[in-house]
Structure formats: structure tokens, C-alpha cells
Biopython code that builds the backbone (N, CA, C, O; Angstrom):
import numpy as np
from Bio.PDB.StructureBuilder import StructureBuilder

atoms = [
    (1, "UNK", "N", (22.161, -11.550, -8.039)),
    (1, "UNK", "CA", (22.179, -12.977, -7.781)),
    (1, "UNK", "C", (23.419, -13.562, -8.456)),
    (1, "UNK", "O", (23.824, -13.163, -9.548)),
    (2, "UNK", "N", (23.979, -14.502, -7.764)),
    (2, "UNK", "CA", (25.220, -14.915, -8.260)),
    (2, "UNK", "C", (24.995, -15.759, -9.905)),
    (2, "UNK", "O", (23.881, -16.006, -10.366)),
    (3, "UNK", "N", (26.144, -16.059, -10.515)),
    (3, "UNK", "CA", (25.890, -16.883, -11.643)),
    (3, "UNK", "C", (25.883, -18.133, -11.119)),
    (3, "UNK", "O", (24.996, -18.781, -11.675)),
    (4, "UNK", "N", (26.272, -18.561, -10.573)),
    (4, "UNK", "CA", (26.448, -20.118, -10.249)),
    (4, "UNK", "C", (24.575, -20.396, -9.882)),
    (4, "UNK", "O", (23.922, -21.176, -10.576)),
    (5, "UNK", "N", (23.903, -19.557, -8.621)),
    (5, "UNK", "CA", (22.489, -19.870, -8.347)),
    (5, "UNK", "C", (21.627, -19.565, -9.634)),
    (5, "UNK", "O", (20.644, -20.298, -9.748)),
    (6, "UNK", "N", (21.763, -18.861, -10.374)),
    (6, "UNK", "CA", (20.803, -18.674, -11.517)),
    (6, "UNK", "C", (21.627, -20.347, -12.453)),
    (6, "UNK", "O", (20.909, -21.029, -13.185)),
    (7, "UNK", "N", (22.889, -20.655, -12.256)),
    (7, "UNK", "CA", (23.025, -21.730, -13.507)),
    (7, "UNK", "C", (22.016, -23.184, -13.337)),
    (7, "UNK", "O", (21.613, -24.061, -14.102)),
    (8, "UNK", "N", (21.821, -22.722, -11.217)),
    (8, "UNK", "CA", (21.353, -24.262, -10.670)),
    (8, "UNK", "C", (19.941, -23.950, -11.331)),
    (8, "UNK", "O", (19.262, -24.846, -11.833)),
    (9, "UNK", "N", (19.545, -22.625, -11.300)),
    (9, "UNK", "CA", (17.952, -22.763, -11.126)),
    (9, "UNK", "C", (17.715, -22.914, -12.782)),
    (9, "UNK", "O", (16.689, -23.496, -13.136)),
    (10, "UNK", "N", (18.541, -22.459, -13.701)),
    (10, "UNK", "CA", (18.351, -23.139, -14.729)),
    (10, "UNK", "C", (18.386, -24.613, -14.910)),
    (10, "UNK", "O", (17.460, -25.272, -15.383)),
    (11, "UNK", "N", (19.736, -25.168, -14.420)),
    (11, "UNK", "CA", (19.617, -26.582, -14.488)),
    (11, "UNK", "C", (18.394, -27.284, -13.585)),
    (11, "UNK", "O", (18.595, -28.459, -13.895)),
    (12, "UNK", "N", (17.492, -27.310, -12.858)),
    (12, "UNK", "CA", (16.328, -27.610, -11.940)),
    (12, "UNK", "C", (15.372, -27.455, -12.776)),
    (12, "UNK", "O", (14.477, -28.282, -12.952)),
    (13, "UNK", "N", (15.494, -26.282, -13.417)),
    (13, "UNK", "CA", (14.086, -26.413, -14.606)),
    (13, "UNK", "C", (14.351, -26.879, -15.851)),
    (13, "UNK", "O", (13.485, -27.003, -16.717)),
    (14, "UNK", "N", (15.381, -27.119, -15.977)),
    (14, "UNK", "CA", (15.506, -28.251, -17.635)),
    (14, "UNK", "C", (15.251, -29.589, -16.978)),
    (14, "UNK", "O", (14.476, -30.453, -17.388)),
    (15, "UNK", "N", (16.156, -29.646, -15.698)),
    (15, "UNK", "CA", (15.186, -31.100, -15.365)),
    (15, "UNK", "C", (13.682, -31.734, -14.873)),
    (15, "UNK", "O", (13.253, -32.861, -14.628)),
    (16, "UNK", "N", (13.095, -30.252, -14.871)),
    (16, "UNK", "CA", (11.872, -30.770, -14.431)),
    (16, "UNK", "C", (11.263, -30.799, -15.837)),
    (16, "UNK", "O", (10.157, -31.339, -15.809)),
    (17, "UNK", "N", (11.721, -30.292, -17.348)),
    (17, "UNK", "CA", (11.176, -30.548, -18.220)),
    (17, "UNK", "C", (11.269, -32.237, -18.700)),
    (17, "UNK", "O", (10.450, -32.745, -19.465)),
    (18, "UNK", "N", (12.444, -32.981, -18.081)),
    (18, "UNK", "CA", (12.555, -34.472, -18.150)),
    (18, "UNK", "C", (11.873, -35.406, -17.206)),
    (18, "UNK", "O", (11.281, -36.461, -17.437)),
    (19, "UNK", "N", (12.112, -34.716, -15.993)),
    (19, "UNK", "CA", (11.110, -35.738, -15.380)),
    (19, "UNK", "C", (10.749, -35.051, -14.153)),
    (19, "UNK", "O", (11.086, -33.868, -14.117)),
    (20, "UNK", "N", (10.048, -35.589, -12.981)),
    (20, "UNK", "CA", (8.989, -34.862, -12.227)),
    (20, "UNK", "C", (10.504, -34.363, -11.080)),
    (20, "UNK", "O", (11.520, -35.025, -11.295)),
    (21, "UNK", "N", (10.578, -33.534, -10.230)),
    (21, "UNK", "CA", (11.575, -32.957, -9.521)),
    (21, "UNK", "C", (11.135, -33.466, -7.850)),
    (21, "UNK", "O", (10.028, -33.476, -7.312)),
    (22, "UNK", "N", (12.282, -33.805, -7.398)),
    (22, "UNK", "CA", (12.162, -34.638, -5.809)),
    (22, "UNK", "C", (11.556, -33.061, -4.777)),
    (22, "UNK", "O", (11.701, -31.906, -5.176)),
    (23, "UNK", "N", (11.112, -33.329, -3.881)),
    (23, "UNK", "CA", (10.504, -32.675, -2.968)),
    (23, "UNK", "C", (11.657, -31.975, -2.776)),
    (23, "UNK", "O", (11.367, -30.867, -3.225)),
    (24, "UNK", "N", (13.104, -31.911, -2.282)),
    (24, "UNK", "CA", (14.148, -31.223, -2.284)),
    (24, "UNK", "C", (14.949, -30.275, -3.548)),
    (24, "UNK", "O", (15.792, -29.379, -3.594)),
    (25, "UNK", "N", (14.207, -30.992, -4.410)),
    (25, "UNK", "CA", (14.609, -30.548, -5.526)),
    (25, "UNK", "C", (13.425, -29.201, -6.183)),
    (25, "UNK", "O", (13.958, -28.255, -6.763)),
    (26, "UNK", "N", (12.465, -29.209, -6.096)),
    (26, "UNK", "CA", (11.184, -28.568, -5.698)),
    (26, "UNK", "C", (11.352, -27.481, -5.155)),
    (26, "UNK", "O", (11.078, -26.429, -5.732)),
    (27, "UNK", "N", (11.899, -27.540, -3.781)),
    (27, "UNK", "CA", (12.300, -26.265, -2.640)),
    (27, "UNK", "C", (13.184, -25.657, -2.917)),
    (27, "UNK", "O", (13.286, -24.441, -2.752)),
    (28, "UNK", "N", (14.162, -26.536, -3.489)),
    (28, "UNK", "CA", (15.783, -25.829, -3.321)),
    (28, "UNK", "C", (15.192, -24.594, -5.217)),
    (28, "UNK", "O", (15.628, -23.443, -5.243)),
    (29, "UNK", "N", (14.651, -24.893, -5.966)),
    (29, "UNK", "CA", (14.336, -24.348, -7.210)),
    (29, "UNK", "C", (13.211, -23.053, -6.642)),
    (29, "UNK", "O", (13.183, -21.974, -7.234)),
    (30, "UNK", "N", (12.406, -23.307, -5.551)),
    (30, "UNK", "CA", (11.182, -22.036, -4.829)),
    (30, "UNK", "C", (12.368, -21.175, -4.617)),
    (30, "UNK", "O", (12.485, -20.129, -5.255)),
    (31, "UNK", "N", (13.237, -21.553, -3.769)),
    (31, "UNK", "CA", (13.791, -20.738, -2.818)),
    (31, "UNK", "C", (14.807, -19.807, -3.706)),
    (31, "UNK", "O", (15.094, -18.651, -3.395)),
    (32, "UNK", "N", (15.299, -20.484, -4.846)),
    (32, "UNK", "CA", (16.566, -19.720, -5.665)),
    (32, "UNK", "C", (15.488, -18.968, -6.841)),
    (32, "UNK", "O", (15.983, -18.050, -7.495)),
    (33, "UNK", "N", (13.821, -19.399, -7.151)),
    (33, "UNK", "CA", (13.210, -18.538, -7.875)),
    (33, "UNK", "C", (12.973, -17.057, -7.067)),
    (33, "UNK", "O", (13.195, -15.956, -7.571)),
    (34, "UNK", "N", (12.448, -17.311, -5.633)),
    (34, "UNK", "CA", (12.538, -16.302, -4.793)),
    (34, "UNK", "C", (13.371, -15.297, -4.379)),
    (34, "UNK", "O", (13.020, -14.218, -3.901)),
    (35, "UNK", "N", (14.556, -15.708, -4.590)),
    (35, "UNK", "CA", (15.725, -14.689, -4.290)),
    (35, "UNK", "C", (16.424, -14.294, -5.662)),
    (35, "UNK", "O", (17.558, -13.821, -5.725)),
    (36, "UNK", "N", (15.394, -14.612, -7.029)),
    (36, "UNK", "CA", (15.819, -13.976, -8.137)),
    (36, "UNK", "C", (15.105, -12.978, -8.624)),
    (36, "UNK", "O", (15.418, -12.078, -9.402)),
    (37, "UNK", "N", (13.690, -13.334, -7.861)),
    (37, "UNK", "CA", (12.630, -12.219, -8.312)),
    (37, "UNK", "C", (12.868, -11.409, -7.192)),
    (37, "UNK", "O", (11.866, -10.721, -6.997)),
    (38, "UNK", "N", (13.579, -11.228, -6.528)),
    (38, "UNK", "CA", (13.501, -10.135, -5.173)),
    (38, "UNK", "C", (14.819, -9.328, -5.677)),
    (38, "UNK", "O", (14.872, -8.106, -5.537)),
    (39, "UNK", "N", (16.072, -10.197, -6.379)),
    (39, "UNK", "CA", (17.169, -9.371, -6.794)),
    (39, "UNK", "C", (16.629, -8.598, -8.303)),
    (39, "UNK", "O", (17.100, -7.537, -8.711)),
    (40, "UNK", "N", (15.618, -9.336, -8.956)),
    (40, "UNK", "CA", (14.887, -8.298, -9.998)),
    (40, "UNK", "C", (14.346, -7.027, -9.542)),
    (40, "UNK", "O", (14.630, -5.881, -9.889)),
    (41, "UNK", "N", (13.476, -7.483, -8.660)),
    (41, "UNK", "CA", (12.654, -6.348, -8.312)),
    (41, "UNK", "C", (13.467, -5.293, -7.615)),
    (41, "UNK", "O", (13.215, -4.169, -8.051)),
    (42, "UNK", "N", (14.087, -5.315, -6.956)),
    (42, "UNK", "CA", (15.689, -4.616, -6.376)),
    (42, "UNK", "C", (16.294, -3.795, -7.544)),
    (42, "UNK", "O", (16.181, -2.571, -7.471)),
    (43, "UNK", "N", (16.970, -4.377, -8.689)),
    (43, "UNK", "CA", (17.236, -3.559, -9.584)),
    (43, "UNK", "C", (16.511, -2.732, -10.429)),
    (43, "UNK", "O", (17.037, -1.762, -10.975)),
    (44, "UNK", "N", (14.797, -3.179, -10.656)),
    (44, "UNK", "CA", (14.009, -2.131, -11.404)),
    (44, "UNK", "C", (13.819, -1.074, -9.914)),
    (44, "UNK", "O", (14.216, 0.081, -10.072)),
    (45, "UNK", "N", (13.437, -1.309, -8.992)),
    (45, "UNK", "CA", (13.127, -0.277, -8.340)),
    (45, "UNK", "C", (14.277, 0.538, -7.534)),
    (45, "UNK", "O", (14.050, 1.460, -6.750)),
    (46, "UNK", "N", (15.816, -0.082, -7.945)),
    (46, "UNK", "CA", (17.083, 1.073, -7.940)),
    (46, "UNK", "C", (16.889, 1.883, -9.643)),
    (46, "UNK", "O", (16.634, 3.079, -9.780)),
    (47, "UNK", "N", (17.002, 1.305, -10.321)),
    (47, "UNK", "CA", (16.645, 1.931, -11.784)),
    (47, "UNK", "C", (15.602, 3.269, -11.765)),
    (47, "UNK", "O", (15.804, 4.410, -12.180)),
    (48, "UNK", "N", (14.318, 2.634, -11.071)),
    (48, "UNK", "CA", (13.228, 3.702, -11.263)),
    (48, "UNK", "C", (13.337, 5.001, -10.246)),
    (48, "UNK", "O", (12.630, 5.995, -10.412)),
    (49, "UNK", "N", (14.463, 4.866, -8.994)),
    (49, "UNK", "CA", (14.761, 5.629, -8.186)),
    (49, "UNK", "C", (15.605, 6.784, -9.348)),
    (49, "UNK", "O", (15.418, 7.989, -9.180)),
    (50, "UNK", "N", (16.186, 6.475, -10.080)),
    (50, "UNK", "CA", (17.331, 7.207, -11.094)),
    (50, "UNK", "C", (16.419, 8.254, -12.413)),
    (50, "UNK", "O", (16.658, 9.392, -12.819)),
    (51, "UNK", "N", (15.494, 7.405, -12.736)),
    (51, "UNK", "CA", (14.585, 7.956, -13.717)),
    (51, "UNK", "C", (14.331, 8.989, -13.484)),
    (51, "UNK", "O", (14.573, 9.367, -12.338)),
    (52, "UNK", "N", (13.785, 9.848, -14.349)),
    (52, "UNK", "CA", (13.267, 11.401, -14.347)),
    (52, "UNK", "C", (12.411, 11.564, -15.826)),
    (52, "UNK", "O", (12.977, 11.490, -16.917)),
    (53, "UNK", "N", (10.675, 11.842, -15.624)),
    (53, "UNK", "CA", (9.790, 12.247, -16.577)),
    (53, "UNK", "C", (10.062, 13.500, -16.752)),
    (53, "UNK", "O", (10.257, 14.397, -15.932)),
    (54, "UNK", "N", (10.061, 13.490, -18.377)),
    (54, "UNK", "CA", (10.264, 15.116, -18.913)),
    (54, "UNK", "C", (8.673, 14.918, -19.416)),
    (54, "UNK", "O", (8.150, 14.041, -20.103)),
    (55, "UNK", "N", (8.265, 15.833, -18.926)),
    (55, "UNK", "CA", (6.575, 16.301, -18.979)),
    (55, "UNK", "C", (6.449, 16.954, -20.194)),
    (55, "UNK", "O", (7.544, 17.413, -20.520)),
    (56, "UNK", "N", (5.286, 17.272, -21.277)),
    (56, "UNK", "CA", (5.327, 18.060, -22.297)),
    (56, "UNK", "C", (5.349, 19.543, -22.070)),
    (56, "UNK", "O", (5.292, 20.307, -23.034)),
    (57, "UNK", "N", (5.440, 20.038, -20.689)),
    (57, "UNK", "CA", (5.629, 21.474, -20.614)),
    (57, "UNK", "C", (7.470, 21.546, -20.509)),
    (57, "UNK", "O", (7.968, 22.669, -20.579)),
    (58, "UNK", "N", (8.091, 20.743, -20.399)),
    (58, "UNK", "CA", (9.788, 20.478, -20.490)),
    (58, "UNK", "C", (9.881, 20.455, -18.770)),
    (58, "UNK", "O", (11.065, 20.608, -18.469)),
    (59, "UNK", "N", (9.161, 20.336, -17.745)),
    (59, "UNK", "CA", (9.520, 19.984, -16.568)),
    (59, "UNK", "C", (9.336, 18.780, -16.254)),
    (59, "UNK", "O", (8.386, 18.110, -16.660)),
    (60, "UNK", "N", (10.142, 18.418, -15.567)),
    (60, "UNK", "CA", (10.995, 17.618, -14.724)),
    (60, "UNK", "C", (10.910, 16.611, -13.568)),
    (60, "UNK", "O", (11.359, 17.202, -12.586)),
    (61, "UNK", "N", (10.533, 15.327, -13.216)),
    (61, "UNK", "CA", (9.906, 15.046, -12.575)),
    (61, "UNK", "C", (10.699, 13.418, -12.103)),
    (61, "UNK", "O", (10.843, 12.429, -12.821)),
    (62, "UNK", "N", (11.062, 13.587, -10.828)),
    (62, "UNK", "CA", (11.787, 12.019, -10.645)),
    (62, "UNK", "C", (10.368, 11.299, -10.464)),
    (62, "UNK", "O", (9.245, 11.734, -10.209)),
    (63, "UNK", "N", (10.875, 10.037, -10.697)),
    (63, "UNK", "CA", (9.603, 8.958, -10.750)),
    (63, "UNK", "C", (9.348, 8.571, -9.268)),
    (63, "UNK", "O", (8.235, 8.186, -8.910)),
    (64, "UNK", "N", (10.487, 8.688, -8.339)),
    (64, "UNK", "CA", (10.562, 8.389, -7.163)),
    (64, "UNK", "C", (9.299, 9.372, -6.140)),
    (64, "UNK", "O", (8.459, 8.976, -5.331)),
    (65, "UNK", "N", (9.713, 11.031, -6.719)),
    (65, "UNK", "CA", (8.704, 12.041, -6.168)),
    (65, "UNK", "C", (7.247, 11.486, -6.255)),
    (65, "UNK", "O", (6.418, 11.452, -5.345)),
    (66, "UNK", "N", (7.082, 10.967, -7.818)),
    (66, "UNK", "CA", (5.568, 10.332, -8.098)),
    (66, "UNK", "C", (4.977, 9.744, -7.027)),
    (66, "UNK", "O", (4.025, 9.997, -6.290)),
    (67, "UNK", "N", (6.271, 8.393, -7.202)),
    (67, "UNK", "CA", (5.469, 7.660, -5.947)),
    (67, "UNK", "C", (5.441, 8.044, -4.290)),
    (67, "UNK", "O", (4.596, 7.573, -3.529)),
    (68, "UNK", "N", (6.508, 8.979, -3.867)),
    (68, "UNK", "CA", (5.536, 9.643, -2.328)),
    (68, "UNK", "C", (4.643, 10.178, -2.258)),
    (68, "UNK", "O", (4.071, 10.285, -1.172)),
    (69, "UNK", "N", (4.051, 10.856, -3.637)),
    (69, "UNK", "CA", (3.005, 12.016, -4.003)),
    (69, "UNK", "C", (1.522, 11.075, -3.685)),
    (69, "UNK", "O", (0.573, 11.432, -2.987)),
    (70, "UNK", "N", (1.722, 9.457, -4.628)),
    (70, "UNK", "CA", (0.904, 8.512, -4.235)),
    (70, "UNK", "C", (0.524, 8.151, -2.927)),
    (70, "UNK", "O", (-0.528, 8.344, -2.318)),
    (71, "UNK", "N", (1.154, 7.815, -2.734)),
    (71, "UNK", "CA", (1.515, 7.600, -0.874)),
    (71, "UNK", "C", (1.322, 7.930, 0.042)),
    (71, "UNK", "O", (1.383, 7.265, 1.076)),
    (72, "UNK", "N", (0.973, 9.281, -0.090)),
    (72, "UNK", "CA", (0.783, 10.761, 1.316)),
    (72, "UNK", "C", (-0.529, 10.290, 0.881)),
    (72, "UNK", "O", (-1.081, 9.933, 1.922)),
    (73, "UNK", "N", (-1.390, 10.082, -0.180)),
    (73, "UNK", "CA", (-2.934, 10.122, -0.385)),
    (73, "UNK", "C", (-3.949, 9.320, 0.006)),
    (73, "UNK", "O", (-5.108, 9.596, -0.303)),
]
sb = StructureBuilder()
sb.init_structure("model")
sb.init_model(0)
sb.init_chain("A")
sb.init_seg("    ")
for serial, (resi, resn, name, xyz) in enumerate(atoms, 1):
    if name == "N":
        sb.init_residue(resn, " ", resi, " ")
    sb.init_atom(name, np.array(xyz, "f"), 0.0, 1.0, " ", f" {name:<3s}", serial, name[0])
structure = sb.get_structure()
């Protein structure tokens, strides 16, 4: 997410700590919370694609395999 949309959606919520936020002002803060939790969730689940459990027998296990293993079941 760019810096400039995370600076608005900061500035939108310091102002709703001053006073109540206009119906446009409301949406435009949904819509830039929405496309910050989707660029979060994007980077933990590129992150968790990379991961690899070392098991206590010393094997080896991407986290990614886990979850198709879930999945087929």
C-alpha cells in the first residue's frame, strides 16, 4: 500500500478521534482500511509461502505443503 493512502487513513482516524466523520469521509477511510488489510494479508501469506518447519526429528517441512495436506481432506 502506498505511503501517501496509509498517511490519509491515518489522518481520517485522528479525525474521527475529534469529531464524528462525514458519510464520505466514513467510506473513503472503509475502503483504504480494506485495501490495507488485503495488502497485509498478501504479505503474511507471501511470507508463510517462504517458511519451512524444522520438525524435532530434523525434517523439513514448507508451511505451504501443510496447508494443501489440509485441503485435499
Amino acid at each position: 500500500m502506498e505511503r501517501k493512502k496509509l498517511d490519509r487513513l491515518s489522518e481520517l482516524t485522528a479525525i474521527a478521534r475529534i469529531r464524528e466523520l462525514t458519510d464520505e469521509e466514513k467510506s473513503e477511510r472503509e475502503e483504504l482500511r480494506n485495501e490495507y488489510r488485503a495488502a497485509v494479508v498478501g504479505s503474511l501469506m507471501g511470507s508463510l509461502e517462504h517458511t519451512t518447519i524444522v520438525n524435532p526429528d530434523g525434517t523439513r517441512e514448507k508451511v505451504s505443503d501443510r496447508r494443501k495436506d489440509k485441503s485435499d481432506k
